[in-house]
C-alpha positions in Angstrom: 64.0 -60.4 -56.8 67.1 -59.2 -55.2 67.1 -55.8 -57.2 63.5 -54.7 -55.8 64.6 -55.9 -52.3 67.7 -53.3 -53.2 65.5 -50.6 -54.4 62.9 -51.6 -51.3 65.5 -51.5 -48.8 66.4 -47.9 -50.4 63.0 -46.5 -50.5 62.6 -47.6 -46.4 66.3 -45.5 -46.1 65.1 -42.6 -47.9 61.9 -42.8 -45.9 63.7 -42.4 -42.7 66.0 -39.6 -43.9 62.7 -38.1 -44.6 61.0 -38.6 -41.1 64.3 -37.5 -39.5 64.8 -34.0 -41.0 62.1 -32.6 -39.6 63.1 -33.2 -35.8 66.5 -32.8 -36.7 65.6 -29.2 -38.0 63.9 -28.5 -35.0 66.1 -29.2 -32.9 68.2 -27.0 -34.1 65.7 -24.2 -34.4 65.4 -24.5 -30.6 69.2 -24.8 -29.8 69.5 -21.4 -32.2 66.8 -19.9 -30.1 68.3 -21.3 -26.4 71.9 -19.9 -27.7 70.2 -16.0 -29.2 68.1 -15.6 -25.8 71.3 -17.3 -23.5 73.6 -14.5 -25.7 71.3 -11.6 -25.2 71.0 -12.2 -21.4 74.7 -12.4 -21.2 74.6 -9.0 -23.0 72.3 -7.6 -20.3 74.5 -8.6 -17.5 77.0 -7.7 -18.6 75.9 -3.9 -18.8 78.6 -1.0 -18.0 77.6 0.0 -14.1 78.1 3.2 -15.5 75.4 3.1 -18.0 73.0 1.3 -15.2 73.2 4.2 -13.1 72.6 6.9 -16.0 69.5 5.0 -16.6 68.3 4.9 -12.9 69.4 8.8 -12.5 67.6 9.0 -16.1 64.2 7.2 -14.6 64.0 9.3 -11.8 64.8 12.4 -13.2 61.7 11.8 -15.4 59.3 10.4 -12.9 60.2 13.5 -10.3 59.6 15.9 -13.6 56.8 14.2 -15.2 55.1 12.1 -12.5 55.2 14.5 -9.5 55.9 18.1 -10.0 53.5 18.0 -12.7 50.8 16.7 -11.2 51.1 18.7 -8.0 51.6 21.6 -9.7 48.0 21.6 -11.6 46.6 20.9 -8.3 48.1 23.7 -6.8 46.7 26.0 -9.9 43.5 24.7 -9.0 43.4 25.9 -5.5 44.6 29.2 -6.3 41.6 29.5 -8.4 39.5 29.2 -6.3 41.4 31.4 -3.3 39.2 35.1 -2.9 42.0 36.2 -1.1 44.3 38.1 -3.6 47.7 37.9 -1.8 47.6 34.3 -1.2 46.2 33.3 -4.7 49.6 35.1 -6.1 51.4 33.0 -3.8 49.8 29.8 -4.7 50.4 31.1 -8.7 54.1 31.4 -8.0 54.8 28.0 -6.2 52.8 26.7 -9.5 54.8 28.6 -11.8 58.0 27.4 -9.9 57.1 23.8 -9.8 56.4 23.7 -13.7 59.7 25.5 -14.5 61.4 22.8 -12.4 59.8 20.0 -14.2 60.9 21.4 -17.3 64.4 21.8 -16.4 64.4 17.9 -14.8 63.0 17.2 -18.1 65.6 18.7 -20.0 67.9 17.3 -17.9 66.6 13.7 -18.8 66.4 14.1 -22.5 69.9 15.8 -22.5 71.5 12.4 -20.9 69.0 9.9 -22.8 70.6 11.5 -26.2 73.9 11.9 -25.0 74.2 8.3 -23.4 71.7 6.0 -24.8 71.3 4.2 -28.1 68.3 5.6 -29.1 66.8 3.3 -32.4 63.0 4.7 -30.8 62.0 1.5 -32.1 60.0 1.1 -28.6 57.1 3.3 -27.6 58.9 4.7 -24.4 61.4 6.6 -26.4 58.4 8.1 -29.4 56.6 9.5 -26.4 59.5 10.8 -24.7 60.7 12.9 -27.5 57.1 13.7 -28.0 57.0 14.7 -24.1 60.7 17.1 -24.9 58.7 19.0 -27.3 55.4 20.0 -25.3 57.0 20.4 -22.1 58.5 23.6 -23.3 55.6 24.5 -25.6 53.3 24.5 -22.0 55.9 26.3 -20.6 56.2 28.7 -23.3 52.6 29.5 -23.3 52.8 29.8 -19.7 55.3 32.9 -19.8 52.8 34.9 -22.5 49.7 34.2 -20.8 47.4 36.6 -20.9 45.9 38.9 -18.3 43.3 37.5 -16.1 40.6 40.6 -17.4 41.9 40.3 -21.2 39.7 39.4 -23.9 42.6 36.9 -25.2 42.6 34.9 -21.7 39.5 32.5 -22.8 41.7 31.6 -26.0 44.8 31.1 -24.3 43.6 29.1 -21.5 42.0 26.3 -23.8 44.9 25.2 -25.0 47.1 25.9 -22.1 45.0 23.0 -20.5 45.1 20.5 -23.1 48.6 20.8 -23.7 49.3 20.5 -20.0 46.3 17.4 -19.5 48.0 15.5 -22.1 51.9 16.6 -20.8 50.8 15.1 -17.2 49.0 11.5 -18.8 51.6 11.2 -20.8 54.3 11.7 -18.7 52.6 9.2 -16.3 52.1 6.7 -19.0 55.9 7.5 -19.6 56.8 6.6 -16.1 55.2 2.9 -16.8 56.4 2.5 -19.7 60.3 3.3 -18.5 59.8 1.2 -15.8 59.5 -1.9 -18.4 62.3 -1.0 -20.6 64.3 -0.9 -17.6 63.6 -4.5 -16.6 64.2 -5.7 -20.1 67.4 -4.1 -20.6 68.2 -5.2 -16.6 66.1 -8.3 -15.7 65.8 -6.6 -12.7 62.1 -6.4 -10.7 60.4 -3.3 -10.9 57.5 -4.3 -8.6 58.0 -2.5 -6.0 58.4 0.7 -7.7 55.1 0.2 -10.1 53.6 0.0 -6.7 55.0 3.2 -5.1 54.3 5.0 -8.7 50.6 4.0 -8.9 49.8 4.5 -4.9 51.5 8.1 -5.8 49.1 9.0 -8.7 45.7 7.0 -7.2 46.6 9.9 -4.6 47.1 12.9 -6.7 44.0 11.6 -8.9 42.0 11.6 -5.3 42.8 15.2 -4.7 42.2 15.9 -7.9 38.8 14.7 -7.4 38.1 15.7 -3.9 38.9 19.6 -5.0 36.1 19.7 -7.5 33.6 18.2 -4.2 35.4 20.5 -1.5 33.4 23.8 -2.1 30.4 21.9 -3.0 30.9 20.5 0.4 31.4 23.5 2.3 28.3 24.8 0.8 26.0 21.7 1.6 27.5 22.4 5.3 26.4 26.3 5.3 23.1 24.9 4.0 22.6 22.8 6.3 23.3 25.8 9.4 21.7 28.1 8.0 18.6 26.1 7.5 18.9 24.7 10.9 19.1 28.4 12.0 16.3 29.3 10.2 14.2 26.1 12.2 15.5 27.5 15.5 14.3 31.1 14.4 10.7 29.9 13.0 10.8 27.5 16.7 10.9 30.6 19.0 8.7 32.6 16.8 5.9 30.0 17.3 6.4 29.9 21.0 6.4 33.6 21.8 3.1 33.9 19.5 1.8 30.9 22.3 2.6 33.0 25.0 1.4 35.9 23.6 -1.8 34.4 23.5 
């Protein structure tokens, strides 16, 4: 009797070992995971100033470039487009070609600093694109400087491509701007709400007038319509009342 109380009394120990590993284990699973995150946002604070303020001057190099003078100059290339007046559509071309350049030198700028100062391990999607983005940037602008003359048979094959290239440089670039924005708060745990905000009011309003150009001539049109047949009214009106008094 007394040895299988012993070996009774051992198989309850060993039972409770048993029960006990597993929430032991877990335990320390969970401190492992409190000490990695409590490590890594020690590591974030304790970021060089110096390399905070490349990234800022890095994000807004690329938003100006990518997320403004883009945008604004497609929608000026539009306008000229449409311009019947020769001397002013030049104009309109130049401040388009200007704008592009500019973008592309802001750019340039950006990717310069990002490989000079940054660890880049493009293990993220914001730094794939943006080396993408480095490449076609100077491909549109490239294409731009041998474009073709305007009465050339060659202008119909350039422009195709000319305006998917720079279609996809300005989405991109836009999704870009996002997609910096978040790498920015993880590497800061800093807010980036207010600027997400600024950024999409900015291109709801360059989408708008993208929008509102393809409408504007229709526009002007459905108002000449509309004068011209009121005109017309007013002319068949006074015809109809002189053949009255006529008779």
């Amino acid at each position: 009797m007394g040895v299988e109380k012993n070996v009774i009394a051992f198989l309850i120990q060993v039972s409770l070992v048993a029960y006990m590993l597993p929430s032991v284990s877990s335990s320390q699973e969970q401190i492992k995971v409190i000490n990695s995150h409590s490590s890594t946002k020690d590591n974030h604070h304790k970021m060089n100033p110096e390399l905070q303020f490349q990234i800022i001057v890095h994000g807004f190099l690329l938003w100006t470039s990518m997320g403004f003078l883009m945008p604004i100059g497609i929608l000026i290339i539009r306008i000229s487009n449409r311009d019947e007046n020769g001397r002013r559509a030049r104009i309109v071309f130049y401040v388009h070609a200007v704008l592009q350049m500019l973008a592309v030198l802001l750019g340039t700028a950006g990717a310069i600093m990002s490989i000079k100062n940054f660890n880049n391990s493009f293990n993220n999607n914001h730094q794939r694109v943006g080396v993408a983005l480095y490449g076609i940037i100077w491909l549109q602008a490239i294409l731009g400087i041998f474009r073709p003359q305007r009465e050339s048979k060659r202008r119909s094959v350039w422009f195709f491509p000319h305006w998917i290239i720079g279609t996809a440089v300005t989405s991109l670039g836009v999704l870009n701007v996002y997609t910096g924005l978040l790498a920015y708060q993880e590497k800061t745990f800093k807010s980036i709400r207010i600027w997400v905000i600024l950024f999409t009011i900015q291109v709801a309003v360059v989408v708008f007038l993208y929008l509102l150009q393809d409408k504007w001539v229709y526009m002007q049109k459905q108002g000449e319509v509309f004068s011209t047949g009121l005109q017309r009214t007013n002319s068949d009106d006074k015809k109809k009342e002189l053949k009255a008094e006529s008779c």
